[in-house]
C-alpha positions in Angstrom: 2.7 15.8 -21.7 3.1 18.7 -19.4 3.4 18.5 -15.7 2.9 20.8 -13.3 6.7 20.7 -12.0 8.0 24.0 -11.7 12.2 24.3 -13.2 13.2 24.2 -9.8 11.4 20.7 -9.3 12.2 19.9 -12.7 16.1 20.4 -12.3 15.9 18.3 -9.0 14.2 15.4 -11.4 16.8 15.9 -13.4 19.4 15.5 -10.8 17.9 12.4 -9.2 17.9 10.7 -12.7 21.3 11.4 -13.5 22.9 9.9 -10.3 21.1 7.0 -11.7 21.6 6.8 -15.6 24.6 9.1 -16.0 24.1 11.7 -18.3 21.0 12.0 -20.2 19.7 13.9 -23.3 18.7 17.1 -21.9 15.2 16.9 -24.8 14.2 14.2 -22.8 10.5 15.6 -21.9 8.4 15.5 -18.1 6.6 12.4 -18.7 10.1 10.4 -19.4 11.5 11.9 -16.6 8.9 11.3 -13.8 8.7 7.7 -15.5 13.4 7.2 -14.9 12.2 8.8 -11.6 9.9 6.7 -10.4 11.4 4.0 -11.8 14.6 4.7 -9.4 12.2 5.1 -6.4 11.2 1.5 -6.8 14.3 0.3 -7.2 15.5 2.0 -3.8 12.5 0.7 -1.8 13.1 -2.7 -2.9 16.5 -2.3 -1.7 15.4 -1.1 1.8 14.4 -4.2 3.3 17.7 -6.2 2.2 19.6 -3.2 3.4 17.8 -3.2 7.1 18.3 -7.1 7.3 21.6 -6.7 9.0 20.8 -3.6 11.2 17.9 -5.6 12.6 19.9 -8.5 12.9 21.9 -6.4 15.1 19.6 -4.9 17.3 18.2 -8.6 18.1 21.6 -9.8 19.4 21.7 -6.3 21.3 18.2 -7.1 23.1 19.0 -10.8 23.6 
């Protein structure tokens, strides 16, 4: 399946999936990619909340 990601774009896919997996196959095609990528993206917005817990914890005592 083709995408419509240039190389630049592609490269920075790339990039962002191997900060998470290490190093990958470099014939892995677009639609595995996106799929690692989007993947990761979910994983970091589930971490969100749990990592704004103690911030906003925080800020409470501060306006108490």
């Amino acid at each position: 399946m083709q995408t419509d990601l240039d190389d630049d774009k592609l490269k920075r896919v790339v990039g962002i999936v191997n900060e998470v997996c290490g190093s990958m196959s470099s014939n892995i095609d677009q639609e595995g990619l996106l799929m690692l990528t989007c993947l990761h993206l979910a994983y970091d917005l589930e971490k969100i909340p749990q990592l704004l817990e103690p911030l906003n914890r925080k800020l409470e005592d501060l306006t108490l």
